[in-house]
N, C-alpha and C positions, 0 to 999 in steps of 0.2 A: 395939788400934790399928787404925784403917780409913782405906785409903789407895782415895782417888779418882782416876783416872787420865784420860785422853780417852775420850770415849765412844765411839772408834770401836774400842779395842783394852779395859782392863782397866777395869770397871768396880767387881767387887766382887771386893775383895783385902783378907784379913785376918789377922794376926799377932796371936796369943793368948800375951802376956809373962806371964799371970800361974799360969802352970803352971810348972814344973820344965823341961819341954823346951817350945822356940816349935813352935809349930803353923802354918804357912800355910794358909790358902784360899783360894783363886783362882777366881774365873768369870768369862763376858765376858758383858754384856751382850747381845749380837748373839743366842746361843746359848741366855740365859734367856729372852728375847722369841720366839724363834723354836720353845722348847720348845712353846708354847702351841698351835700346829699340828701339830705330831706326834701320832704315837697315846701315851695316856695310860703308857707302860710304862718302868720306869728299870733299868737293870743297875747294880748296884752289885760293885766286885772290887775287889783290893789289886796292886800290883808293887810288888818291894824294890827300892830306889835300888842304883848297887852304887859308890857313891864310897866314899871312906877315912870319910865321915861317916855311912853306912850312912843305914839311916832307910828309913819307907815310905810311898811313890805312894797313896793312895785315891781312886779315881775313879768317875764316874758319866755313863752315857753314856744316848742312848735310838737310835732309828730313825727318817730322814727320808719321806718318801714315795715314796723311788725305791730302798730298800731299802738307803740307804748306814748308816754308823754316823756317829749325830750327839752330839758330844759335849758336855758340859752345866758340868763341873764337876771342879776335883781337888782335892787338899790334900795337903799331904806333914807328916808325923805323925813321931815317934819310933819308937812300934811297932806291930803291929795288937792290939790291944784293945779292952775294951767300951768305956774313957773317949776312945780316938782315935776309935773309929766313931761316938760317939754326937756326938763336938764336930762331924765333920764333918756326919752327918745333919741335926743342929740348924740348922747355918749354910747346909744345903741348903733348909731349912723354911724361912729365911726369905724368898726365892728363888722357891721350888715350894710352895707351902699344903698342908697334907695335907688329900687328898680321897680320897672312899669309891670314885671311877674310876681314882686311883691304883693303879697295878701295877707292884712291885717283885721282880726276876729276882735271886735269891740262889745261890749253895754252902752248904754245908753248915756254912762258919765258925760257931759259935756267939755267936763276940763281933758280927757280920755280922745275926744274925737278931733276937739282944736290942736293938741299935741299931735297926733298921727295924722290930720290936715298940714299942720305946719312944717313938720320935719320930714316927713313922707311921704312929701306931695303928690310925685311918681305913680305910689304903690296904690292899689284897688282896696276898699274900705267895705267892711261886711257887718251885720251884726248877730250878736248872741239869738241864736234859735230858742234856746230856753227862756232868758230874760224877755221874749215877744210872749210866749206862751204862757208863762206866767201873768202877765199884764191880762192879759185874754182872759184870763183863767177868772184874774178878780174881778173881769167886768162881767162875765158871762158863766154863770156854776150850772153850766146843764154837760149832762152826760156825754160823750163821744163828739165834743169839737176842739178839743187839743189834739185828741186823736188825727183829726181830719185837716186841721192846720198844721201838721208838721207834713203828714201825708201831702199837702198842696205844697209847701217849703221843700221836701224832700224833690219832687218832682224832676226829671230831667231835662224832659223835653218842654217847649212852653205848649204845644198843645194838649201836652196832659193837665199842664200847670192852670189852664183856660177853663178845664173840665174839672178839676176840683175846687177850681178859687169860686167859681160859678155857682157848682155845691154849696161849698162854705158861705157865698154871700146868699144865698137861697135859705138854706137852713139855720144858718146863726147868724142874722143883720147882727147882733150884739157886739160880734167878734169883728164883721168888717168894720164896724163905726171903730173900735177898738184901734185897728190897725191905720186908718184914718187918721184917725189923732194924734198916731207915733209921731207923723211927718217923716216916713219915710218911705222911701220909693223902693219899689219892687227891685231894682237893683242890690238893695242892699239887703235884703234878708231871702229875697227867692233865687236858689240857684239855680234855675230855667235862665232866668233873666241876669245872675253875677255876672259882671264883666271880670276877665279870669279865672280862673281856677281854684275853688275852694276845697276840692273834693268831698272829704266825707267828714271834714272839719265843721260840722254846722255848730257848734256851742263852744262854750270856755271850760266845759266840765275839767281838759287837759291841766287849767291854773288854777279851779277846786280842787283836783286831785291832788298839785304839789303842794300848795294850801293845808290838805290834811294831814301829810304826813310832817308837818310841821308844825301841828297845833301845839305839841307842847313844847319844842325848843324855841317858840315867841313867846314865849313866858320869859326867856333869859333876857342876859344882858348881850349887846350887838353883837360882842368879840365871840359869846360861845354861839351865838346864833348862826353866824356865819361858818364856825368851826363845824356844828352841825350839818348845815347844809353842803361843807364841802365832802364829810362822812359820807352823807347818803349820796351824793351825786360819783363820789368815788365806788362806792358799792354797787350801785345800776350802773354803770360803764365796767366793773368787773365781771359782772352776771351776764351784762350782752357781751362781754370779749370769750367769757366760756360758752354761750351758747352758739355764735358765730366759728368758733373752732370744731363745735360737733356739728353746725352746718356743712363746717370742711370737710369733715370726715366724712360724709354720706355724698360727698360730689355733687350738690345742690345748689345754683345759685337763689335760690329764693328763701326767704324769711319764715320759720315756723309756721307764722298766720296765713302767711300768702300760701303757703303748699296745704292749709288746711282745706283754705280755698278753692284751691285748683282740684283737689282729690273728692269734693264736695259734689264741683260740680261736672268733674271725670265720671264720678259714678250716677250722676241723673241724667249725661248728655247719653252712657250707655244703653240704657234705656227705652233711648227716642228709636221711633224708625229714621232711618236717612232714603232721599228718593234723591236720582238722578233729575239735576234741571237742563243739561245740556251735555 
């Protein structure tokens, strides 16, 4: 069943009767259009509901250009599995096209990786920076090598990546055995080595954050849960439509963050000496 709503709130909502449990998915329109200008990268995570009907949240969010977390998409499932990940990714593909500039920010789920294998073949597969650091973290409790492994993961170039992993495997064997184990290849957690473009997307922290502010309206029942979530998603799409008009007003194409940026590093380039090379 596909329910059409006003175009300015729910446009693609769908309820899958012909499973064993209904499945909802929910996206707004406003939010699949405005994907299109984001940088190409999607976090995908799970939250469990915590009503008397239990059941679980999958969401998928991406990043705006003022580095906020911009949300794209959710569905509430019975449980997380390969057949819930995969209905949602599906009904996300109809939505998002899978493209070879696609960039999906995973954990370490498996039901999680076989869904965005299957449905997003195309797309370039990355993993949560946090969730590696933490594994690290419980294999290895000595001081300044989380430090030093995000420092190696942050890396841009692979000859810097060469000179800290070197570090890292020098002073914490704990951490590479660690990483060893993951079974996974430097492609997917070192962005020296990401095929595509991650930027500065290294964690899911983006689907913690909408996660939180929804701790307590997953206490409800679906109808107001959703009702919620279409609240606050209408209220951050108000707040960037007023902060984008005082962008207008100052004759600036760039985003709050990005001019904080550039004025940052305006005033330490002034600074430098500059010498003539030719």
């Amino acid at each position: 069943m596909v329910r059409k709503m006003n175009p300015n709130t729910i446009t693609h909502l769908q309820v899958d009767e012909d499973s064993k449990f209904k499945y909802v998915f929910i996206a707004y329109d406003a939010c699949i259009k405005g994907f299109h200008c984001m940088r190409k990268v999607i976090v995908v995570d799970e939250t469990w509901l915590k009503t008397k009907y239990k059941g679980v949240m999958l969401i998928a969010t991406s990043q705006d250009d003022n580095f906020h977390q911009y949300p794209i998409a959710w569905a509430v499932v019975d449980s997380e599995n390969d057949v819930s990940w995969s209905w949602f990714l599906t009904k996300l593909q109809d939505l998002i096209l899978d493209d070879s500039d696609l960039v999906f920010i995973l954990d370490k789920n498996q039901s999680i990786i076989n869904g965005v294998s299957h449905v997003y073949g195309k797309s370039q597969h990355g993993h949560c920076r946090w969730h590696l650091s933490q594994n690290i973290k419980a294999c290895v409790r000595v001081k300044g090598v989380i430090k030093l492994f995000e420092q190696t993961d942050n890396a841009y170039k692979v000859s810097d990546f060469n000179k800290l992993y070197d570090e890292l495997k020098n002073r914490y064997p704990g951490a590479m055995k660690c990483l060893e184990e993951s079974n996974l290849t430097l492609s997917k957690w070192s962005r020296s080595h990401f095929i595509g473009c991650r930027y500065n997307i290294m964690t899911m922290n983006g689907v913690e954050s909408i996660n939180a502010t929804l701790r307590e309206p997953r206490e409800y029942h679906i109808i107001v849960l959703l009702e919620a979530m279409q609240t606050k998603v209408s209220k951050w799409f108000n707040n960037c439509r007023n902060i984008v008009a005082s962008i207008n007003a100052m004759c600036t194409p760039l985003t709050p963050m990005a001019e904080n940026i550039i004025k940052k590093r305006f005033k330490k380039a002034s600074e430098m000496n500059v010498k003539q090379l030719n």
